[in-house]
Structures are given as structure tokens and as C-alpha cells.
N, C-alpha and C positions, 0 to 999 in steps of 0.2 A: 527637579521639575515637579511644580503640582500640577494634578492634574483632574479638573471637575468635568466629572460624567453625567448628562443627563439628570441631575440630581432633584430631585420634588420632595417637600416635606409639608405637611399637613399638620396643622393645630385645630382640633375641634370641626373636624371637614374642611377647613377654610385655608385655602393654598397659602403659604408663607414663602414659598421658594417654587417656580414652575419651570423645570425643565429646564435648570441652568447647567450651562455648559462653557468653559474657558480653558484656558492654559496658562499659568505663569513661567516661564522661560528660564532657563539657566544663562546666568549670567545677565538680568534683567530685570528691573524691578517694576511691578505688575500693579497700578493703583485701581482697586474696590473702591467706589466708589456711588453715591446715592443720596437721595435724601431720607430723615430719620423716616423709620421703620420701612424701609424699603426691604429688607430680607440680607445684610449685610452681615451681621453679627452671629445670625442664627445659621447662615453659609459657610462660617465660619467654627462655630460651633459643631455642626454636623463633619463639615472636614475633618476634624481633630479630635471624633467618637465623642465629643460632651452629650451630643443632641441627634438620637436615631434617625438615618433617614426612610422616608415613607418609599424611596426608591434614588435606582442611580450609587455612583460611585465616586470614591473620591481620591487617588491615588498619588502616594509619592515614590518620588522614583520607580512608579511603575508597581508601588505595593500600596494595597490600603491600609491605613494605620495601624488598624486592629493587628494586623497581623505582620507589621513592622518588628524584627528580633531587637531592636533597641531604639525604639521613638524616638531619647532625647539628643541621638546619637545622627539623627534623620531628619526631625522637624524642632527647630526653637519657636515657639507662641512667647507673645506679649498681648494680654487679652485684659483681665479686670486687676491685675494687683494685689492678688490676697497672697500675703506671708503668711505662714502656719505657728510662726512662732514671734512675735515682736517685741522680747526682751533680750534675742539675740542681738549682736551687733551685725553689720557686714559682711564682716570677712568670716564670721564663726558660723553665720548662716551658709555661705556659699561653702566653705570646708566640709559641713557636715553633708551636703549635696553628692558634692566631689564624692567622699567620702565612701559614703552609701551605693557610687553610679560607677565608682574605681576608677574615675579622676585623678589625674595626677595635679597633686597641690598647685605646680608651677602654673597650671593652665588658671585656676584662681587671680593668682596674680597680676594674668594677661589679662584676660575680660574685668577685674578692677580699672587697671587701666584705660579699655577700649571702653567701659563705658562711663571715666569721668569720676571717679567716686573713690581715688585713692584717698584725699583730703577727708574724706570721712569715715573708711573699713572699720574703723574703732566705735562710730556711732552706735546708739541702740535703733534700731530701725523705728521704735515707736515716737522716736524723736526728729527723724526723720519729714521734711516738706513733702509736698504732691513730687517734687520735683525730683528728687532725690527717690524716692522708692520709684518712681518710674523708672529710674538708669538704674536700680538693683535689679528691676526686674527682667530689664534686657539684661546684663552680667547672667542672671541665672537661665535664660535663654541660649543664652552663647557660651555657656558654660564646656557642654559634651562636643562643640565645635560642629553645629550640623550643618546641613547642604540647603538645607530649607529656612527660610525663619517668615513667619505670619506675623505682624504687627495690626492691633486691630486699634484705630483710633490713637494712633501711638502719642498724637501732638497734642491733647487735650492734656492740661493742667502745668502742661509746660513753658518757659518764658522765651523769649528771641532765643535765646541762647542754646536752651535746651532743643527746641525746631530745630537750628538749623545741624545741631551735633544730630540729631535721628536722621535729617537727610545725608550727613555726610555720611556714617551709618549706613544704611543702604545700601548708596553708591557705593562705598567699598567693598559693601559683601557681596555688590553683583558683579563687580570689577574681580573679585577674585574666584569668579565662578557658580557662584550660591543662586537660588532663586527665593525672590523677595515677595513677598506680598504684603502690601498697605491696604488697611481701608480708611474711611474720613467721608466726611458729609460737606465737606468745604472742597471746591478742587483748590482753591487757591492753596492749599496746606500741602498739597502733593505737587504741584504743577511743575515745579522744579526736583522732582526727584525720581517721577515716573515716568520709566521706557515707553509703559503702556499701560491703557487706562481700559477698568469695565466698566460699565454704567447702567446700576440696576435700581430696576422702582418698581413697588408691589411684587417684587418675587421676579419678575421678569428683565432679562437683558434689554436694555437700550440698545447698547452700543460696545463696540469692540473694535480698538484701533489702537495706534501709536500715536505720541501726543502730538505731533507736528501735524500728522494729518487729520485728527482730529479738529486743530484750532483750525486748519486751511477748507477742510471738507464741511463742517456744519455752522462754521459759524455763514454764513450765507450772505447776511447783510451785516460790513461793518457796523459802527455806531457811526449817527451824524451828528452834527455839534452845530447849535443853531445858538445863536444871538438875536435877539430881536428888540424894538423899542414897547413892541405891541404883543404880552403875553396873552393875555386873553383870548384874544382873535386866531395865535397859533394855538390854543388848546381846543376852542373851537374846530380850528379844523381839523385836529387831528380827532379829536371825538366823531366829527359829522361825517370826515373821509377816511381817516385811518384807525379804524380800531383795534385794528391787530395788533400797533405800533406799543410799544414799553417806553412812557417819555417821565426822566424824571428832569424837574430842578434842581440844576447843580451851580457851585461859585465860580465865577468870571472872572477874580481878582488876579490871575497870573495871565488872563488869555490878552492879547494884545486891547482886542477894544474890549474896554471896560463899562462902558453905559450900554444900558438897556441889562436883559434877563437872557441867562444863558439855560439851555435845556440838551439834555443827550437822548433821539430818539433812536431805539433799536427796532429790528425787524421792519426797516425799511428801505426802500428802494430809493437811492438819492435821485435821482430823473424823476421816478414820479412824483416825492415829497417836492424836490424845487418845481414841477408845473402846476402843482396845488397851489404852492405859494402864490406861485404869479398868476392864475386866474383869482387869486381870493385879494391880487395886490395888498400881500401881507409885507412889512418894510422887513427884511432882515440886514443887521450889520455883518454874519458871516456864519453861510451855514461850507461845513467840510465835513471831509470824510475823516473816522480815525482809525488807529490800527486796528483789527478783529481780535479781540482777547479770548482764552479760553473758557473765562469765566463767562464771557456772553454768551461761547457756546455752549458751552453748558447747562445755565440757563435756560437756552432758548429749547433744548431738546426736554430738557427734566419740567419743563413748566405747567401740564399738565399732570404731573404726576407726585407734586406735594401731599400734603397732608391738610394743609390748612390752605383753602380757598381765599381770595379776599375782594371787597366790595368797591368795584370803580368808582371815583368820585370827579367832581366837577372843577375847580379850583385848587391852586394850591392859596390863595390868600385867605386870611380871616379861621384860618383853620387851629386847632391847637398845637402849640408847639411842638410836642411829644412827635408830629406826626408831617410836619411841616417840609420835610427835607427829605419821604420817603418818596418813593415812584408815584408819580399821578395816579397811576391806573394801579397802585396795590395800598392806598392809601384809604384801608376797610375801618366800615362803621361810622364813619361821617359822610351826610350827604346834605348839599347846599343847593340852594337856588344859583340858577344860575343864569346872570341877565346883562350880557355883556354893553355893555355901552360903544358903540363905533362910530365913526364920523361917517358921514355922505361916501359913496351910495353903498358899503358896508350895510349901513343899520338900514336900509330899504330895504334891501335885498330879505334880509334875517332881522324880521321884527321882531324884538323882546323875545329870544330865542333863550328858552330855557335846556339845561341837559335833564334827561330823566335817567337817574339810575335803573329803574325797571327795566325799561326799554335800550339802553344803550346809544340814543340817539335825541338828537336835535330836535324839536317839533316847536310849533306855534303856543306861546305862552298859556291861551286861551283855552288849549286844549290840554293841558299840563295840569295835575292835580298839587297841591299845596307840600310838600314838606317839610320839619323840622328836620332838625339834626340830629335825629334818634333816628331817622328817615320815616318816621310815621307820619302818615297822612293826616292833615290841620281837618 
């Protein structure tokens, strides 16, 4: 079992980690999880003595590392991939491991096997893909056989194949007791392999749950799946009445009805999106509700706590392609006039209604300052 105490650490005054606290579980695998520079790595670090902490503890099996009689006998890391020596082969690297930590050979053997990498022990490691030294490095992880194992970012650089061998991975090591800890900046990279998830940004816990109730408790408002003949007019309203909403442009080519523009809006409420519609007698061919994905939830909780902000804009048409297919509303550094055309009594209602990125809002063309597409004012 790991176990994080109260743990704070400080770079140059400036909190990196505040007072986090979790448990990964025996017999469970525990997904860290964030977006980058959230304090995942360096949580990680500090766990494992790399990186002092400013305060707090951090315990396995109920011992702090430091003071562990045999570390690699207690906790297996998978962290950045540095070999000490890369003219060894495979198997001469892990022997000499063994070796040194009084390993018996045969255990070699084993973790060759469990991590995939029989086909090449004779290799020289410097010869070696991304892909390939990642599975040495678990093998020298699981080497001393411990109760613990940390994977930090395990699925970066890996192919289909290699993913889903690290979640099979896992699951077996919590299935036969171990506690696992993953971290990843993606949930979709874990979703399938974690018991239970943390969710840290800027140093600080979001969130602490099991994955099931995780996707059922936060994600709040499924997605809704709208069709319409008249795009415009729905991004209109979702700018002038829903700004909360996340609506991108996505392909209609599998969904039954095929004409017109299909859109997925999140963080909204379907009653109140359909009586928008129908006061604004917007046509839709079919708006529904879809499953709640994790990844919405996810999303939706961590979306203030990015690193890089982005710039609402007003249409998706006439835009550069690069950027064409991204979320309306996170579709930064272009901004367009925006001067919808509608038939009676539509366009009475809302004359030459332009969006103003400044403002977030709808207003009278007249009073609307000029933009290019740098967004600077004409």
C-alpha cells in the first residue's frame, strides 16, 4: 500500500504540490492523474526520495522509503528510462542487477518474459526503440518482485500493442495483490485500467473516487447530439443563451439523418437547450441525449485548471483549416465578424447581430467595434 501524507513541497516559495493526501490500495490500481504541470511527476518524485519534501510523508507498507531495508524488494518505479549502461544487451543488464541485489537468475528469466522482450535479451539496448527500452524498464522494475510498482506516464511512446500489454500489466499485479500506481495526462490512457483515479491541478486534489462513480457523479450533463439545417442560428444561441455550453462540430456521416450539421453540446441541460430551441423556432432534425463519457467528466472538472487558456470565437465557417474541426468555444486566435443572415421574423428580432469576443455576447452591429482576424480593432 502507498501511502501520501499531507505532503507540500515548494520550488522558489511557489507551491508545487499543497497538502496532498491519497491512498493506493492493495490489490488495486490507483490512476494519478492531471493535466501537464499539474504536480504529478514531482509527487512522484518526492514519494521515491528523488525530490525532498518541504513537508508530509509518504509511506509504503506503512515505512518511508528512506528508511525501507530493501527498496527494490518494496517499491518497483517506471519513471524517465535512463539505462546506466547501453552497450549492454538485455539480459546482461538485468543479470548484472540480479546480481548485485542477490537475485536469483531464474527470476531474470521471468520478468523477460512478463515484460515481452524474450525476442530480443541478446539485443544491445542502444539499438533498442522507445518501445522496447520502455518494457526493459518495467522487467528491471519487477525484477526484486515488489509489492509496490509506480508507473509514471507508462503509455507515452508506446504503440496499440504496447498500451494495452501495460494495462494487462496492472491488472495482474493488482489481481495478485500489489498496489499499482499510474499517472498520464490523458484519462482515456487509464480508463480502462484504473480501480481508482486522483485528479490533481496546480499541486492541489480535485477529486478522489472509483471510476464508475466517478463517470456517474461528475459527469452531470450527458452530451447532446443536435442536427440542424440551420447552423448559425444554433451557435447563436448558444453564444447569446448558453455560454457555459462546450459545442463542437462533429461528422454526421454514420448518424441516421445525414443532411444538415451535426454538433455535440456538453454541460448542458437537454429541457432547457430544447425550450431555447423552440422559443428561437430553431429547425432541428434530431437533438438526443448520449452516454456520459469519462472523458467529459473529466473535462468538465479539470477545465479551469489547464495551463493554456483559449480564445472563444464566433463561427466555425471561413476559418483556417488547421482549426476547423476544433471545439467552437476553444478555437483561440481567430476572431470573425459575425453577421448571421435569417429569414423573417428571426432577423427582426436580432438585426445584423454581431458576436464580440471581448464581451462574450450578442449586441447590435452598430455598437460593435470592427475586427480582423488577428482580433485587432480596424
Amino acid at each position: 500500500m502507498i501511502e501520501i501524507r499531507n505532503i507540500t513541497k515548494r520550488y522558489n516559495g511557489k507551491r508545487a504540490l499543497d497538502n496532498v493526501s491519497f491512498v493506493a490500495e492493495d490489490g488495486r490500481v490507483t490512476g494519478l492523474i492531471g493535466p501537464n504541470g499539474s504536480g504529478k511527476s514531482t509527487l512522484i518524485h518526492c514519494a521515491l526520495g528523488l525530490t525532498n519534501l518541504t513537508s508530509g510523508k509518504v509511506l509504503f507498507d506503512g515505512v518511508p522509503y528512506k528508511n525501507l531495508r530493501s527498496p527494490i524488494e518494496t517499491v518497483g518505479s517506471v519513471l524517465d528510462m535512463k539505462i546506466e549502461d547501453y552497450s549492454k544487451s538485455a539480459i546482461s543488464y538485468l543479470n548484472r542487477i540480479a546480481e548485485t541485489y542477490g537475485i536469483e537468475k531464474s527470476r531474470v528469466l521471468e520478468v523477460i518474459d512478463l515484460a515481452g522482450i524474450a525476442y530480443i535479451k541478446n539485443m544491445k539496448i542502444r539499438a533498442m526503440s522507445t518501445g522496447m527500452r520502455k518494457r526493459l524498464s518495467v522487467a528491471i522494475a519487477l525484477l526484486a518482485n515488489p509489492h509496490n510498482l509506480i508507473l509514471d506516464e507508462p503509455f507515452h511512446g508506446l504503440d496499440s500493442e504496447g498500451v494495452n500489454w501495460i494495462r494487462d500489466l496492472c491488472k495482474y499485479y493488482a489481481k495478485q495483490g500489489g498496489s499499482v500506481l499510474v499517472s498520464s495526462n490523458t484519462i482515456s490512457e487509464i480508463a480502462n485500467v484504473a480501480d481508482d483515479i486522483v485528479i490533481i491541478a496546480h499541486g492541489n486534489i480535485l477529486l478522489q473516487d472509483n471510476v464508475r462513480n466517478f463517470a456517474e457523479n461528475y459527469s452531470r450533463y450527458s452530451a447532446i447530439r443536435v442536427i440542424t439545417p440551420e447552423p448559425k442560428k444554433l451557435l447563436y444561441i448558444m453564444q447569446s443563451q448558453h455560454r457555459e455550453c462546450a459545442v463542437t462540430r462533429v461528422d454526421n456521416k454514420n448518424d441516421d439523418v445525414q443532411e444538415g450539421v451535426a454538433f455535440v453540446i456538453r454541460n448542458a441541460d437537454i429541457t432547457d437547450l430544447s425550450r431555447s430551441f423552440a422559443n428561437q423556432q430553431l429547425i432541428t432534425y434530431q437533438i438526443n441525449m448520449e452516454s456520459p463519457s469519462l472523458e467529459a467528466a473529466y473535462i468538465s472538472l479539470t477545465k479551469n485548471h489547464t495551463q493554456y487558456v483559449s480564445i472563444p470565437t464566433s463561427e466555425y465557417e471561413n476559418m483556417p483549416s488547421n482549426v476547423e474541426n476544433q471545439p467552437i468555444y476553444q478555437q483561440a486566435q481567430y476572431t470573425q465578424q459575425y453577421q448571421p443572415q435569417y429569414e423573417q421574423p428571426y432577423q427582426q428580432q436580432y438585426e445584423q447581430a454581431q458576436y464580440n469576443p471581448q464581451s462574450y455576447s450578442a449586441q447590435p452591429y452598430s455598437q460593435q467595434p470592427q475586427y480582423n482576424t488577428q482580433g485587432e480593432v480596424r
